[in-house]
N, C-alpha and C positions, 0 to 999 in steps of 0.2 A: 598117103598112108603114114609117113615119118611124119606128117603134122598133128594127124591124127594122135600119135602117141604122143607128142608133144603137149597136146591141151590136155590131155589127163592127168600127169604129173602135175601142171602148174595148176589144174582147180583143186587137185587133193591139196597140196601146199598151202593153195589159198581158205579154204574152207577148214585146215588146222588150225590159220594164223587167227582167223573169225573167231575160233570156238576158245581158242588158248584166254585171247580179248575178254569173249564173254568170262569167261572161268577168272582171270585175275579181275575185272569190273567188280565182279561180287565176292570175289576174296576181298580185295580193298573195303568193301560196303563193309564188308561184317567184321574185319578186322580195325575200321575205322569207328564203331559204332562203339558208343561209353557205354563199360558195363557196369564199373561204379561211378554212382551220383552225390555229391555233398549238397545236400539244400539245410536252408535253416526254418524253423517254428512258423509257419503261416505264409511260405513259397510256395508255390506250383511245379510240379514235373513232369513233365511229356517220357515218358518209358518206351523207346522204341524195340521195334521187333527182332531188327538187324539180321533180317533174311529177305530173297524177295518174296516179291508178293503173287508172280504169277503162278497161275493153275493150285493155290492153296484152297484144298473141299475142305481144309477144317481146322482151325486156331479157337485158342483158350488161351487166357491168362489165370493166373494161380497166386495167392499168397499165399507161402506155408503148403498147408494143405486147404485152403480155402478158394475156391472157383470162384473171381470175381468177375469175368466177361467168356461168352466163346464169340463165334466170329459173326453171330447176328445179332447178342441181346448183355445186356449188363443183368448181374444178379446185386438184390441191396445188399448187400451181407453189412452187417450192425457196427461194425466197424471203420467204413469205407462211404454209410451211405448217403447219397446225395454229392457225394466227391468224385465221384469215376467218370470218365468221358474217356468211350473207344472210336476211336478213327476207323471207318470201314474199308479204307482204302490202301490204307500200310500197315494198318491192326497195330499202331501204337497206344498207348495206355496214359491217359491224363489224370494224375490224381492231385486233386486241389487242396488247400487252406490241411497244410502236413500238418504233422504232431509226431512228438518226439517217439508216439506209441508205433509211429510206420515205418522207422528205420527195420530190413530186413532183405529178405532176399524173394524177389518177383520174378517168376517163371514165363515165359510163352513158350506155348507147344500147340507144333501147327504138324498140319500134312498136306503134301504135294500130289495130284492126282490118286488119292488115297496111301500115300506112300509116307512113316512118319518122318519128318526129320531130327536136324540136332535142336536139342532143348537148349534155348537162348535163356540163361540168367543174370537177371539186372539185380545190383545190390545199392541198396538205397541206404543215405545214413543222412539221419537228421540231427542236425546240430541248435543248440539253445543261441542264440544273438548275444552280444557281449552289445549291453545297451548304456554301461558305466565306465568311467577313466576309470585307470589304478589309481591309487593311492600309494603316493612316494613319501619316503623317510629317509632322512639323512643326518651324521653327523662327520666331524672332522676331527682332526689331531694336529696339530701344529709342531713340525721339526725344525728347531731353532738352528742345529749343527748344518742343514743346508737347507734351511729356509723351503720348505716344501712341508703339504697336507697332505696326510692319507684320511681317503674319503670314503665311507661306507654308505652304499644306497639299498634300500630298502623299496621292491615293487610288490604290492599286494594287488590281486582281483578284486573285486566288489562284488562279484555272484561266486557260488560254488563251484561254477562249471568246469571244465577240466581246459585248461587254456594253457596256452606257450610265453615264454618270455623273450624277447626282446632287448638289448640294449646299444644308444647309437651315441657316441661321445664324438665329435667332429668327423673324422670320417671312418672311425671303427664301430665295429659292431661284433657284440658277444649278448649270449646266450646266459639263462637263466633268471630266476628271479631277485638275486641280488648281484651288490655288484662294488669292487674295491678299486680304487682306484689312486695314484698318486698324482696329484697338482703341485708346478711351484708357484713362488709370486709371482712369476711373469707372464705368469698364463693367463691374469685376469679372469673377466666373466665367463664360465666355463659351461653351457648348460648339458643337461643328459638326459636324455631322452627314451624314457621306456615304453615298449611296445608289448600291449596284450592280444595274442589271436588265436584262434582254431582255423576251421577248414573254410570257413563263409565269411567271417565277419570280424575286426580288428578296433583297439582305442590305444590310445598315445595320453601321453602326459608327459610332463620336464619341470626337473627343478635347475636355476642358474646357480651354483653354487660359486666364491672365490676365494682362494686361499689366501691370507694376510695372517702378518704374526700376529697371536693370541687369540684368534678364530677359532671356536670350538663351542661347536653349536649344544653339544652337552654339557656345558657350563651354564649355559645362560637359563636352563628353567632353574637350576638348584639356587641362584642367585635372587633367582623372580621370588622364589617359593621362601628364601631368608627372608627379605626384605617385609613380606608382605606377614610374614611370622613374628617377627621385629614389631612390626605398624599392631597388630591384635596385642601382644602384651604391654605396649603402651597405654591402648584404649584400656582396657581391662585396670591396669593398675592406676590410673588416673579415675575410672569411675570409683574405686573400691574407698581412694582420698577421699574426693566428694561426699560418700556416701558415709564415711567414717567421718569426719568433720561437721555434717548434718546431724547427726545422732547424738556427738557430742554435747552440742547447744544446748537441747532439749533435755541430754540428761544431765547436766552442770545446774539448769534451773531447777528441776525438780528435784535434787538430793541437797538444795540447800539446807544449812544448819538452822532449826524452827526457832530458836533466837534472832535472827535474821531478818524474818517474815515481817514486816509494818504493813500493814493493810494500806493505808495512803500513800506510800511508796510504788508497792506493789499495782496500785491503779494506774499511778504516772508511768509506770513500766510498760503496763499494759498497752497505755492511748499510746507510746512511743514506738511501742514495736506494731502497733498496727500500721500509724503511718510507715514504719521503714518496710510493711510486710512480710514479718516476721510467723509464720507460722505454728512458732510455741505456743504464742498465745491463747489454744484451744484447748491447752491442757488444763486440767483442776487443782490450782494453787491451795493445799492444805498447813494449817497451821501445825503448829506440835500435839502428838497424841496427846499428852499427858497436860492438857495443860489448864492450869491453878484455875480458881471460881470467881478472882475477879479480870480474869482475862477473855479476849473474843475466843471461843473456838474453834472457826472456820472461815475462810472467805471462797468464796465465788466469783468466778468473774465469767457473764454471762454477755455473748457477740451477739447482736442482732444486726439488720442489714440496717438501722437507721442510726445507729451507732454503737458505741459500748457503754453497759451501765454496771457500778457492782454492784452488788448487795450483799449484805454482811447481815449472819443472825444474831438473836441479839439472846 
């Protein structure tokens, strides 16, 4: 009889200890299960139910207000379709090749021997890929009173998207998108290393900068840009010589004074400057308007490709 009440204490004891087991098993399941997910642009995500699955007569999943599965059949809805794969067996939720349109919050709602339970919500966030390095800028300052640079770095994105910053100098690291800094000489080659990322996906970049006296990386384009401003108004005023020196030639010969003019002269000028290549020669050698009845009036002097001949009227 005393044994008799013995074994009944120790099976209730034991058949608490069983059910407390099952009862924290599935607390852990559901409290271990991710309720937000970070994927990025053209990932897959499996969306679990994170409840069990025994004795469930009825599950659905939901975006919004939008029924995309219950627990035998996928609906296409135009947003999703050809993308959804439901598991019959834990009634999780596969939605494939995301867009940035799916980040939101997905519902399962199921019931247990017709009984509803708690509505499990998965929130999903889709992020754009950082598929570019930043773009780093820097310049210096040079302090002669103790030989040390202050360094200003400059991190830019390449896309729009909403991204974190980054920064690793030998073994520190700070935050934000730019970044100051002081170096002395004895630090040498010094690099810094900036870091782009969101929730999925990360790029890096580094400039070595070193500090030495008279380093100061904003001096050297205003020097590039003298230099090369210097070089244009030399070219410029050396053609303008040339060009004024040419001009001259031609009109020193043609404002000669018409007492001047000998036709026979003027022929050997001709044959002279063609062999030196003289280009004046095309012009129209006129004698004086006004001039007397027993003189030439005019000469000519006419180029052909077989040589030069004048002709004088008569």
């Amino acid at each position: 009889m005393a044994v008799s009440r013995l074994r009944h204490p120790t099976c209730f004891f034991t058949c608490s200890a069983l059910l407390l087991i099952l009862v924290s098993i599935n607390d852990v399941e559901a409290s271990s299960c991710q309720r937000v997910i970070h994927k990025k642009v053209g990932d897959t995500v499996e969306l679990p139910s994170c409840l069990p699955t025994d004795g469930v007569t009825d599950a659905a999943w939901k975006y919004g207000q939008i029924k995309l599965a219950d627990k035998d059949k996928l609906f296409h809805e135009k947003q999703f379709k050809d993308r959804l794969e439901l598991n019959h067996h834990n009634f999780s939720l596969t939605v494939k090749q995301l867009t940035l349109q799916d980040s939101g919050n997905f519902r399962f709602l199921s019931e247990e021997n017709d009984t509803q339970r708690e509505t499990v919500i998965i929130t999903l966030q889709v992020h754009e890929p950082i598929t570019k390095q930043p773009t780093l800028t820097y310049n210096s300052t040079w302090h002669t009173s103790n030989e040390s640079c202050t360094v200003f770095l400059e991190c830019n994105a390449a896309s729009d998207s909403s991204v974190d910053y980054k920064w690793t100098v030998r073994n520190q690291t700070r935050s934000g998108s730019g970044l100051q800094y002081i170096l002395s000489a004895q630090d040498g080659d010094t690099d810094f290393t900036c870091t782009i990322y969101n929730l999925v996906t990360e790029k890096s970049a580094y400039k070595t900068v070193t500090c030495k006296q008279g380093s100061s990386s904003s001096v050297v384009p205003l020097l590039i840009g003298l230099v090369i401003g210097m070089l244009l108004i030399i070219v410029l005023l050396l053609s303008l010589l040339c060009y004024t020196k040419s001009k001259g030639c031609c009109f020193n010969r043609l404002t000669q004074s018409p007492t001047q003019v000998n036709p026979a002269k003027t022929q050997e000028q001709v044959y002279s400057s063609l062999l030196h290549g003289d280009g004046c020669v095309y012009e129209t050698i006129s004698g004086p308007e006004d001039a007397g009845a027993g003189e030439r009036p005019n000469s000519y002097i006419n180029v052909t490709p077989a040589g030069v001949h004048g002709k004088q009227t008569k």
